[in-house]
C-alpha positions as CSV (number, residue, x, y, z in Angstrom):
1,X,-2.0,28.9,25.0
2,X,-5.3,30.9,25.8
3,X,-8.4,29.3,24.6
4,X,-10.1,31.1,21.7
5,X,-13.4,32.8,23.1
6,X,-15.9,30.9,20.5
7,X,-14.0,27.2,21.9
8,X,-14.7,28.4,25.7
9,X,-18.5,29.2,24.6
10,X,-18.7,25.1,23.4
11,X,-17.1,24.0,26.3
12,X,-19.6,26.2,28.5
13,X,-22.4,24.3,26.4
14,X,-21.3,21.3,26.4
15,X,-21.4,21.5,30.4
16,X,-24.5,23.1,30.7
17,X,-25.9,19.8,28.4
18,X,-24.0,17.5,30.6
19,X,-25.7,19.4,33.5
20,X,-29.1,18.9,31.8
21,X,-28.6,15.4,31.5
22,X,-27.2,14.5,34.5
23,X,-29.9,16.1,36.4
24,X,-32.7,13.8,34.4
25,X,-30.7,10.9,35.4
26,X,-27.7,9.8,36.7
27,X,-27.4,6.4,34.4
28,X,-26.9,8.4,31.1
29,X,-24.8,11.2,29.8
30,X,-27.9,12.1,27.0
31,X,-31.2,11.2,29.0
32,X,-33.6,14.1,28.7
33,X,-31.5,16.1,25.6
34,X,-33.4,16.5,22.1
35,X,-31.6,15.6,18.9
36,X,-30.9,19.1,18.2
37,X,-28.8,19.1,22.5
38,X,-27.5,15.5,21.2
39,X,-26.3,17.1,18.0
40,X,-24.6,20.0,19.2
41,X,-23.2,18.0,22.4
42,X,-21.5,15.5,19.7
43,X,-20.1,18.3,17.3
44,X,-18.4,20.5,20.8
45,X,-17.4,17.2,21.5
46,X,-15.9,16.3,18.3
47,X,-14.1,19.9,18.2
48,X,-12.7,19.5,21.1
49,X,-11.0,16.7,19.9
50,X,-13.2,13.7,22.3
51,X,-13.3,11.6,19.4
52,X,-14.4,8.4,21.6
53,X,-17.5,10.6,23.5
54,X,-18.4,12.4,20.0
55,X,-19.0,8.9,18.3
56,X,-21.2,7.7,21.4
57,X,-23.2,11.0,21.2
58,X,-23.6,10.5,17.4
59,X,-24.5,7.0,17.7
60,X,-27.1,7.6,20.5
61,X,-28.6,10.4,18.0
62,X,-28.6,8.5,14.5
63,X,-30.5,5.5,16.0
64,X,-32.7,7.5,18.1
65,X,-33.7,10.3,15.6
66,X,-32.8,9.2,12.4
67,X,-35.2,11.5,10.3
68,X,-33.3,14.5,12.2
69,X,-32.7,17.6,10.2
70,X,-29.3,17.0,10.5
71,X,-28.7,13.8,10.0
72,X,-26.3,14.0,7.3
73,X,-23.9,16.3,9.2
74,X,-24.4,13.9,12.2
75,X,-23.8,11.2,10.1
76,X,-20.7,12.2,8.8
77,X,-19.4,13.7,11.9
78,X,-19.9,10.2,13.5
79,X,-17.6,8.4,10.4
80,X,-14.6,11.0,10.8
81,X,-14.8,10.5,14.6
82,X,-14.3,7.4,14.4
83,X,-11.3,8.2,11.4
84,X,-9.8,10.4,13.5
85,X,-9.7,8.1,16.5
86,X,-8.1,5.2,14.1
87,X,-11.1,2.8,13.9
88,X,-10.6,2.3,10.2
89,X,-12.6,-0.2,9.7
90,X,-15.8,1.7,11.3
91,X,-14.9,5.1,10.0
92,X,-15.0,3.1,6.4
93,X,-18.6,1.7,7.4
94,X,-19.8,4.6,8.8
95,X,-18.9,6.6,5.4
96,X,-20.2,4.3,3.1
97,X,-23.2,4.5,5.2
98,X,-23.9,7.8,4.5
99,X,-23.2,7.4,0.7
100,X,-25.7,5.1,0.8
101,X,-28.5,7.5,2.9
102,X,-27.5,11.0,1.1
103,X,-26.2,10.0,-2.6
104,X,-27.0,13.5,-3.4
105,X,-25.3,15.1,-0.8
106,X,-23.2,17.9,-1.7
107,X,-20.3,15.7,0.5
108,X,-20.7,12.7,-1.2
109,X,-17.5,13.0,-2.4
110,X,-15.3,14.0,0.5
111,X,-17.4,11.0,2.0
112,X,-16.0,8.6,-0.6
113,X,-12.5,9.8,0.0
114,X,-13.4,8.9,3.5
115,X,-13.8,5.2,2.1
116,X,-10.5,5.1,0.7
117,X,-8.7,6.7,3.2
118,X,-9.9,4.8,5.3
119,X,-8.4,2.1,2.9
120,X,-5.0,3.6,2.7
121,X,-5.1,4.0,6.4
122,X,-5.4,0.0,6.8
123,X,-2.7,-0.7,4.1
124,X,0.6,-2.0,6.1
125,X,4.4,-1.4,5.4
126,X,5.7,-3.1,2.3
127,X,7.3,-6.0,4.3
128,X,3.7,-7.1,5.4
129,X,0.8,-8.8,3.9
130,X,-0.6,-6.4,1.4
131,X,-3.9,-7.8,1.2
132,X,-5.5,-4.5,2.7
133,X,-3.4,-2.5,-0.1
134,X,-4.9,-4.4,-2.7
135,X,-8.0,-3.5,-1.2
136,X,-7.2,0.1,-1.4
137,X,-6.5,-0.2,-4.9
138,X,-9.8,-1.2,-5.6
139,X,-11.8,0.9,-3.7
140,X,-9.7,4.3,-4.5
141,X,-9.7,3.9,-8.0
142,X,-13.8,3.3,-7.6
143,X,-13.8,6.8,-6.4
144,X,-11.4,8.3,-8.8
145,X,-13.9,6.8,-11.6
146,X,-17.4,7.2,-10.3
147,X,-16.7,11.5,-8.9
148,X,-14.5,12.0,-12.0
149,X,-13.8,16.0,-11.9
150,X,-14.0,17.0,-8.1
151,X,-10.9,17.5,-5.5
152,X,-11.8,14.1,-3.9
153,X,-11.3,12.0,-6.9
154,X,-7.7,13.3,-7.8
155,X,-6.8,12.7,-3.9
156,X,-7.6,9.1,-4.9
157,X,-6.1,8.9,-7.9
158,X,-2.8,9.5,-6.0
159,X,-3.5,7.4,-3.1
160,X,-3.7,4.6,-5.7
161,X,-0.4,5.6,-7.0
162,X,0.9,5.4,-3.5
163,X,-0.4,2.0,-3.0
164,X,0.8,0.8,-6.3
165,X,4.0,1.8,-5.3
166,X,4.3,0.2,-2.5
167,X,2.7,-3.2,-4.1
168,X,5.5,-2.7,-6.6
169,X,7.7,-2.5,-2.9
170,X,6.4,-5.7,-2.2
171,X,7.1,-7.4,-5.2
172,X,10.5,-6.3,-6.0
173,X,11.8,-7.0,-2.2
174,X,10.4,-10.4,-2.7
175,X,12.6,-11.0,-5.6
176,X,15.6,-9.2,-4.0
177,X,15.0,-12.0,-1.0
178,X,15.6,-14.6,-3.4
179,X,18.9,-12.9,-5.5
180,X,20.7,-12.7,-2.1
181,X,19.9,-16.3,-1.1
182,X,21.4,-17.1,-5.0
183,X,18.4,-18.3,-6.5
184,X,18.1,-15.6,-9.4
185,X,15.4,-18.4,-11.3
186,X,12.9,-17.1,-8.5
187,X,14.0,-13.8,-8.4
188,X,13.8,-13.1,-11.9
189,X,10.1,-14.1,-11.7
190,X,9.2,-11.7,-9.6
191,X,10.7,-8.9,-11.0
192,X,9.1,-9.9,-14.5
193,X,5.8,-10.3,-12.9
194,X,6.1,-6.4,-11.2
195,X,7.2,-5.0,-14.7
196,X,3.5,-6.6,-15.8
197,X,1.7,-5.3,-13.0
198,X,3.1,-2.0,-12.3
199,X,5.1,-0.7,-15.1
200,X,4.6,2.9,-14.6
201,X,5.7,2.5,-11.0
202,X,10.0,3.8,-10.0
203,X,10.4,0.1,-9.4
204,X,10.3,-1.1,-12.9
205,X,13.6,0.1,-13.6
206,X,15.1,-1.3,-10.6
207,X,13.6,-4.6,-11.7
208,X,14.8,-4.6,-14.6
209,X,18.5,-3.6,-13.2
210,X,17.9,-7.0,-10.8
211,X,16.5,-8.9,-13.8
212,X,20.0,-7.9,-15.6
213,X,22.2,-8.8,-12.6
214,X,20.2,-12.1,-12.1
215,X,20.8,-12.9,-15.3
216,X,24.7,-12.0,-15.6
217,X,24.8,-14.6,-12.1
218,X,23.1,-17.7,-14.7
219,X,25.3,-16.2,-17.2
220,X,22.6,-15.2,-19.9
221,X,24.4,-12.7,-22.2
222,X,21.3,-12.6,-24.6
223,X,19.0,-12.1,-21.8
224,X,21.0,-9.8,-20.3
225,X,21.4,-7.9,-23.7
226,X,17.7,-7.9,-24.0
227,X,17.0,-6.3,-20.1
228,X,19.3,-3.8,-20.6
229,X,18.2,-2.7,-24.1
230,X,14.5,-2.4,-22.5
231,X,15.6,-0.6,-19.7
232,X,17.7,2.3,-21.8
233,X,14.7,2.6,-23.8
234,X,11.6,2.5,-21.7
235,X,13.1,4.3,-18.8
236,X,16.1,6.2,-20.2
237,X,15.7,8.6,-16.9
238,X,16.1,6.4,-14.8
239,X,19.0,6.4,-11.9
240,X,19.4,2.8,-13.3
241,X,19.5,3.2,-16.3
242,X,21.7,6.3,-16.5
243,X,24.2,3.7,-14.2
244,X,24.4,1.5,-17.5
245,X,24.8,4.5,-19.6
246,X,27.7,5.6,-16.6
247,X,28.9,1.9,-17.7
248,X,28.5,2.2,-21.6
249,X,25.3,-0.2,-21.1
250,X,27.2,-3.7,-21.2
251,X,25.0,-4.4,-18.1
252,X,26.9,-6.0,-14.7
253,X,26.3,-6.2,-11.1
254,X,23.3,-3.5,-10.1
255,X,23.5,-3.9,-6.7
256,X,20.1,-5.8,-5.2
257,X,19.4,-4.6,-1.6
């Protein structure tokens, strides 16, 4: 596809600035440019998708002119680089950092959304350690509190339902683990602990559904009289619990994964 006139004009720049450098010296790409060559150098760079040269060009410019006009923008710019080139860890610092500089910055917020995508972006499948969900728990539902009313707290809002979710994943596979290898006692556990934690989450009723089948295994009627009456009544929509209802609610096998 033919390049777009304006993205041809930033690439003849961007040479030219190359050009200015390299004729300085040959030993660095930026010897010789100002902060305003460094800045623009960085942002054609970061347009053109040079995610790896934009963050050197960024770095080179916040240390070496940090009270730089634009030093917000090239602050910034430098953290998504660094997002978009999957450094997690270093787009998360890199955001926070600017929180810290420009707390009043019009892009605060989309800043902390940085933070916890940056978060969400660390968090594993369910089958792993979900030590860095947790995490993203934490620091998502800090942003949904503290910028309360903009677009970037209700993004995090529903990342932390996401990673709740899959927490609840976690939980409810570890208890499935134990019901196939017939040890319901442990299973049961686990499920009971999830419906604590995350009760609002789809995996509650499929808890409960393992809960009742665990418990028909030990052969607990009561308890399984008990599961079954909380599931019809706290999530009568459920697929599980319209199952029951499919059954005439007298509980039974549900079918753990």
């Amino acid at each position: 596809m033919t390049a777009s006139f304006p993205s041809f004009l930033s690439r003849i720049v961007l040479v030219v600035l190359v050009g200015v450098a390299g004729a300085c010296a040959s030993t660095s790409r930026w010897e010789g440019l100002t902060a305003t060559q460094l800045f623009e150098m960085g942002r054609i760079e970061f347009e053109a998708e040079e995610y790896g040269d934009a963050s050197e060009t960024l770095e080179r410019l916040i240390l070496g002119a940090p009270g730089f006009s634009q030093a917000a923008e090239a602050q910034l710019m430098l953290a998504r680089a660094y997002f978009r080139s999957d450094q997690y860890i270093l787009a998360q610092s890199e955001f926070t950092r600017f929180i810290d500089r420009f707390p009043a910055h019009p892009q605060a917020p989309d800043a902390a959304l940085g933070v916890c995508r940056s978060n969400e972006a660390l968090s594993p499948i369910a089958q792993r350690d979900q030590t860095f969900t947790m995490q993203a728990v934490t620091v998502c539902q800090n942003v949904a509190s503290d910028w309360q009313g903009t677009p970037a707290a209700e993004q995090a809002a529903e990342i932390v339902r996401e990673m709740r979710d899959k927490l609840a994943e976690k939980q409810y596979d570890n208890g499935a683990y134990y019901l196939r290898r017939n040890v319901p006692d442990a299973a049961i556990l686990y499920w009971q602990e999830l419906l604590e934690a995350f009760p609002e989450t789809d995996w509650a009723p499929t808890a409960l559904a393992g809960i009742i089948e665990a418990y028909t295994r030990i052969g607990y009627d009561d308890e399984v009289a008990t599961a079954t009456e909380r599931l019809l009544n706290e999530y009568p929509e459920s697929p599980e619990a319209h199952a029951l209802g499919d059954e005439g609610g007298s509980g039974g096998e549900a079918g753990v994964a």
